[in-house]
N, C-alpha and C positions, 0 to 999 in steps of 0.2 A: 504493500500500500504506500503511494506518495506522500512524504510529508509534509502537510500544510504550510506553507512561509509566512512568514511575515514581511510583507512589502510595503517601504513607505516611498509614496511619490511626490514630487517637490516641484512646483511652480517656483522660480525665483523671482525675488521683489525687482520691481523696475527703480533701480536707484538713480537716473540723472531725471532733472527735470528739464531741461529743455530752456527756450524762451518763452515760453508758459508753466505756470506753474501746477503740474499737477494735486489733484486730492484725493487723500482716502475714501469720498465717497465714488467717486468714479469707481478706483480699481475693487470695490468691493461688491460693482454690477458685475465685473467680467467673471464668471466662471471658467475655470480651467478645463474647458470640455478636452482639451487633448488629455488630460491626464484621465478625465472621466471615460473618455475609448481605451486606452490603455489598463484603468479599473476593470472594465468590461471583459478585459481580452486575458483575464487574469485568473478567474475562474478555475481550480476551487478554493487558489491563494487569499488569505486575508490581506486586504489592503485598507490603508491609510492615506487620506491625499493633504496635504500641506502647501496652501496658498501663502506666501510670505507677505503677501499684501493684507491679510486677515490675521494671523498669527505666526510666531518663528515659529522656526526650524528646532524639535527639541532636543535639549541638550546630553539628554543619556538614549543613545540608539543601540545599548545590547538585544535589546526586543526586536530586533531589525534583522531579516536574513539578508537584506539586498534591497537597496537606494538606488530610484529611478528617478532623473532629473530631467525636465522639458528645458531644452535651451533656444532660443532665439537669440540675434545676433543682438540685439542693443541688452538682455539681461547677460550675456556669455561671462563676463567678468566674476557675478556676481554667481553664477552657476560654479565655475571653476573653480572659484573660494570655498563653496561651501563641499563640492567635489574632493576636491585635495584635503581640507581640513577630515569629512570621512573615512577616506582612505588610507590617512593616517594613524586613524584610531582602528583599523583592520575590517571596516565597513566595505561590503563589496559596491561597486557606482557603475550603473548604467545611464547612459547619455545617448536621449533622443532628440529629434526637431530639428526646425529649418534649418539651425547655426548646423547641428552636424551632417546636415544633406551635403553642404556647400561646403565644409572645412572640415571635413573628418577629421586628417591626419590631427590636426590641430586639438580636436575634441579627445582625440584615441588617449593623449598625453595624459590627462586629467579624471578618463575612466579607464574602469579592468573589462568595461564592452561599451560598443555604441551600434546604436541599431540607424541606420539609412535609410530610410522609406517611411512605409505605414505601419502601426502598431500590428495591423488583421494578422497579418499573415509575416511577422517576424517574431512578434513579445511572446504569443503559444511555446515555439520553438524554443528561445531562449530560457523560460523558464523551465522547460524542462529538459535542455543542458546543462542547467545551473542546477536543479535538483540530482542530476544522477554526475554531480561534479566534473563536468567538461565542455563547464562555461567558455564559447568562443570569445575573438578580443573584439570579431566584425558581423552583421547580421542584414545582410541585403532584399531588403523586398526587391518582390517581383514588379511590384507599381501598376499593374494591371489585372482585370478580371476576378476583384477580390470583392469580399462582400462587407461593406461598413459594416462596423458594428455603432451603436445607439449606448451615449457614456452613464457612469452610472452614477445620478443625479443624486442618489441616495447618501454619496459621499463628500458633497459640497458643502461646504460650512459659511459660504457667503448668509451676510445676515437679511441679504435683497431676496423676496421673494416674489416682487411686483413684475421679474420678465425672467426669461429663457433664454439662451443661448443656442439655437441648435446648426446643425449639418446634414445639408441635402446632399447635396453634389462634392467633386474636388479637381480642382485644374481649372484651365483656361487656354482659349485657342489662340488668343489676342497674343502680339507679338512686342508688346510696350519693352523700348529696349532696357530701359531702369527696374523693371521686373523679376527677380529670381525663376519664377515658374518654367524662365525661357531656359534656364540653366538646369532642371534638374535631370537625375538620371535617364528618364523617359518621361517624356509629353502624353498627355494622357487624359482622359475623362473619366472619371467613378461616377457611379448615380448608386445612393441608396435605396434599397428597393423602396418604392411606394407605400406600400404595408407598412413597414416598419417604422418610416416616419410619420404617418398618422397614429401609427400606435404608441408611438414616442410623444407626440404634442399631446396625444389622448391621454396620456398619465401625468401631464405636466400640471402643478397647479397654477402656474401662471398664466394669464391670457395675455401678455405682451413678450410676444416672438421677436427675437434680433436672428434672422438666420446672417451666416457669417462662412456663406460658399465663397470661393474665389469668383464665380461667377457662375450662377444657377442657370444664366440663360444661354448656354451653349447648344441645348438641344430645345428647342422649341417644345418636341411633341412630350419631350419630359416633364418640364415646365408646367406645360397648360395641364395636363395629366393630376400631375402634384395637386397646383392648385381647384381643381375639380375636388379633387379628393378630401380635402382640407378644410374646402368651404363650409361644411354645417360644423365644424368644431365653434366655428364663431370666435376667432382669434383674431387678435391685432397684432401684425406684425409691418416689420420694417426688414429694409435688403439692401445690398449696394448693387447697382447695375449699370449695363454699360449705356454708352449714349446711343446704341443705333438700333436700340426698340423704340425707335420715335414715330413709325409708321403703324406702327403694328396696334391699330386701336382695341381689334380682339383680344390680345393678349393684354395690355394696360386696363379693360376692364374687367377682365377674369382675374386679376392681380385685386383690384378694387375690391369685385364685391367677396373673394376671399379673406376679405380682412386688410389689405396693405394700406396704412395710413402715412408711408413715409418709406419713400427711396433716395439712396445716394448717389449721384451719379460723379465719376472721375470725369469733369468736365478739361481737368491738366492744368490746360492752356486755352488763351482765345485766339491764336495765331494756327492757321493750316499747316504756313509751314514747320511748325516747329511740331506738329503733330506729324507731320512727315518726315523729318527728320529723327524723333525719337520714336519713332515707329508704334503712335497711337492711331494704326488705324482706322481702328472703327470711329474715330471723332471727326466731325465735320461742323465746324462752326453752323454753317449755314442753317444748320438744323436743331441745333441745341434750342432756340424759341419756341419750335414745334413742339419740341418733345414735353420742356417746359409747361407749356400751353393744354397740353393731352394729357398730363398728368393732374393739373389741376380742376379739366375738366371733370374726373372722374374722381376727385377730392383726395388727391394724394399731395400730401406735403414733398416738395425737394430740397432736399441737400444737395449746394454743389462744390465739388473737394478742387482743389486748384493747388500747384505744384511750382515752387517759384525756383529759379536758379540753373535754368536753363541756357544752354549758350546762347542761346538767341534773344533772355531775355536785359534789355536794355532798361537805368532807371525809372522810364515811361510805363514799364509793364503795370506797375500797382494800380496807378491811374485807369491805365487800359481794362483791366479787372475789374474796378471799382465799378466802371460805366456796364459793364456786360454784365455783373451781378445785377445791378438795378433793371437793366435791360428786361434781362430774361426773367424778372420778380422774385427771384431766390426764395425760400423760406427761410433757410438758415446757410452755412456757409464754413468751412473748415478748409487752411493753407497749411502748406509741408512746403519742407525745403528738400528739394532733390536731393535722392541720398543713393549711394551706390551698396547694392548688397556685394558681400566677400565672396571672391575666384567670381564673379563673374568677370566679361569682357569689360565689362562697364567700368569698373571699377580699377583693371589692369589698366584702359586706357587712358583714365585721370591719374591716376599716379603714376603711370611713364611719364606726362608732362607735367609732374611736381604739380598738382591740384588738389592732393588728397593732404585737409586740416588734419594731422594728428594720425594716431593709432587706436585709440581707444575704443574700443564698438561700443562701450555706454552711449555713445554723443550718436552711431547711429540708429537713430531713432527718430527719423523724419522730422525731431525738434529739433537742431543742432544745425548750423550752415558747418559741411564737412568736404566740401568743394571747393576751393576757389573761383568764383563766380568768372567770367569772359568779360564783361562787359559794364561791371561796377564793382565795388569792393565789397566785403564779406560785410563790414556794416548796413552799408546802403543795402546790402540785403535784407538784413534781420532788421533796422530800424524801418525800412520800407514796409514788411508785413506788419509790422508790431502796429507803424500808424496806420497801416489801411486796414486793420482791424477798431481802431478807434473811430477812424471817421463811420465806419458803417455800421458798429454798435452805437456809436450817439445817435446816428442819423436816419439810419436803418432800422435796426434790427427790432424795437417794440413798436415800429409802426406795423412792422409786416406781421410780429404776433399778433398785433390785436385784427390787424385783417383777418388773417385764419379763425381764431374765433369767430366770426361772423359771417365767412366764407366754407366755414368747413364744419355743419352742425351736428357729425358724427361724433365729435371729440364733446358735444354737452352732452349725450346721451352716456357716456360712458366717465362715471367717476375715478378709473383705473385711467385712462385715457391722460385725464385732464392731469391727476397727482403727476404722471411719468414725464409730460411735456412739461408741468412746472417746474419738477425736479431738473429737466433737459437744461429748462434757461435757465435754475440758478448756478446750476454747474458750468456751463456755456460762458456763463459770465466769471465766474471766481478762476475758472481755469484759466483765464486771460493774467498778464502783469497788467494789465491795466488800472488805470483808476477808475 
């Protein structure tokens, strides 16, 4: 008979803030759903999940057979510290996620395994190499043909219980040259079966959904499928997507009356060219009004996410922004500063030309200017967002809430609704250095 382990799995805290300042009420919505697939996939081991955002890391792990760490690139410092410090005390460490898709070798240093791919169809495997002692150092998905599993909710200690977190799909086709996805092992589409994410939302108690696919709408017939299926749960959810569902009125109202009260669209840039140049695309200026327009016909709030520090973009860009958000009537609004993920090409090719600020991957993390900009200097970058966030929270942003209120009478029928979007804006606002 196998012996039960004891497994604890560790989210690491996000320690840099950026040019905004982060808060504990934010990171205490995100649920650590990777570690909750990895829970899943762990079956009939005892597991333990440890969000550092919520609570440390405890200090006596003999109760511990084997410590599995999520890493991504802007927590990796903070992952390795607390890696190394384990393994010191004779703690076995496994290291998964995006940081060790992209930089194994680098990750291998810090654990006694690290798994490359998806938890489905690697974590089974490993833990029962680790069980019958001949734990490998490397553990490679296949990346394809595999069947999500749905995390185990049961072991979340967030104290938010107003929304979900979940995962339909994974990958994306789009070829944005700033993107990791372009870089991993094999390009790929998963789709969760249909079943199982109904029965997933079915046991959820929250009625406000963040799904958080790379991009859900890679297959149309999935898509509309999905949300067919979803509809009588009578959920409110939000998505990010791309900009070239802007014709597609069939599909933006089956999004509607599914529940979607709010999508994000990676708007970039409002220059074609430099969407052709960084290879977004599916973006076409000319259309983002449509899309805009069709979405609020059908009473969907938009976010639109905009990406500054581009070679192309000159001190003009803020301004240029500023007009296209008013333009298009934004609902709300979120800027990053170009950031290059590690081993991709991107990021070889700013640092051959000495562009690349620092070493540290804390800073990347879309807060940090980690580029040296072409065309203005690293302030003019970061003072440039910072004011064009002020003029359009003074000037902007509670004209357009109190619109929606009045424009969008779904949100009074629903007193979950209303707390989640005032919660949105007082965080929206405190997360700013603003005054």
């Amino acid at each position: 008979m196998t012996k039960l382990l004891e497994i604890l799995l560790i989210q690491p805290r996000w320690q840099s803030h950026g040019y905004r300042r982060k808060i504990k009420v934010d990171e205490n919505r995100i649920h650590p759903l990777t570690l909750g697939v990895v829970a899943a996939c762990s079956s009939p081991h005892r597991v333990t999940i440890i969000d550092e955002a919520i609570e440390p890391v405890p200090g006596d792990l003999t109760k511990y057979d084997l410590v599995g760490i999520s890493v991504n690139t802007y927590v990796a410092p903070r992952a390795f510290e607390i890696a190394d410090k384990m393994r010191a005390s004779g703690v076995k460490v496994v290291m998964g996620g995006v940081h060790v898709w992209l930089t194994p070798e680098e990750c291998a240093r810090h654990a006694d395994s690290i798994v490359v791919g998806y938890a489905e169809d690697t974590w089974p495997k490993l833990l029962e190499d680790f069980s019958a002692g001949r734990l490998q150092s490397r553990y490679d998905s296949v990346w394809e043909g595999i069947k999500l599993a749905s995390p185990r909710r049961d072991l979340f200690r967030s104290r938010n219980n107003s929304l979900a977190y979940c995962e339909t799909t994974r990958g994306c086709l789009n070829s944005c040259r700033f993107c990791y996805l372009n870089c991993m092992p094999k390009r790929g589409l998963v789709f969760k079966d249909i079943g199982d994410v109904y029965k997933e939302l079915q046991t959820v108690a929250a009625n406000i959904i963040l799904f958080c696919d790379d991009n859900m709408f890679c297959s149309r017939d999935y898509t509309m499928a999905l949300l067919s299926e979803i509809t009588e749960l009578k959920k409110h959810w939000w998505i990010q997507a791309p900009s070239n569902i802007f014709d597609d009125e069939e599909l933006i109202a089956t999004m509607a009356r599914s529940g979607c009260f709010s999508v994000s669209i990676g708007f970039q840039t409002g220059s074609d060219a430099t969407n052709k140049a960084e290879k977004i695309y599916q973006n076409q200026t000319d259309r983002y009004k449509t899309l805009v327009d069709l979405l609020h016909k059908h009473r969907i709030l938009v976010d639109g996410t905009f990406i500054f520090g581009f070679d192309s973009d000159a001190p003009g860009v803020f301004r240029e922004t500023e007009e296209l958000i008013r333009m298009l009537g934004l609902d709300s609004y979120t800027f990053y500063f170009l950031t290059p993920y590690p081993q991709t090409p991107f990021l070889e090719q700013t640092r051959a030309e000495n562009r690349i600020i620092g070493n540290d991957w804390t800073s990347f993390d879309w807060d940090h200017v980690v580029i040296r900009p072409r065309q203005m200097s690293e302030k003019q970058l970061e003072d440039g967002v910072v004011k064009l966030y002020r003029r359009l929270d003074r000037l902007y942003h509670h004209r357009s809430m109190l619109k929606n209120w009045k424009v969008y009478p779904r949100f009074a029928g629903s007193v979950e609704l209303m707390s989640f979007l005032a919660s949105i804006g007082w965080n929206y606002r405190q997360s700013r250095i603003l005054p």
